[in-house]
C-alpha angles and dihedrals in degrees: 000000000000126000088246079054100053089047097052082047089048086042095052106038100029111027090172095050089047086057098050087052094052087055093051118096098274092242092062091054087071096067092025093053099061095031082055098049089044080062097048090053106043091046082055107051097086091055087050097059138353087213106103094212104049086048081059089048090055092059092042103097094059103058102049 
């Protein structure tokens, strides 16, 4: 996922966080926008399934 695509996540899912991140120096929001999306999926995993391991599946991608 691109950078323009963990801020329109951040945006999205955490608007205050999102905030906080615009005020930080610009060459911090490339490490805080995926940490912070990251965030965002991993807090929302259990309200997508009650499966354990789909919700699993869902993180997958972020840790090849």
């Amino acid at each position: 996922m691109t950078i323009a695509g963990c801020a329109a996540l951040v945006e999205r899912g955490d608007p205050d966080r999102f905030l906080a991140v615009m005020a930080a120096p610009v060459a911090a929001r490339a490490s805080l926008l995926p940490l912070y999306a990251f965030n965002l999926e991993v807090a929302r995993a259990p309200w997508v399934t009650e499966e354990p391991l789909i919700a699993e599946m869902r993180l997958h991608p972020y840790f090849k």
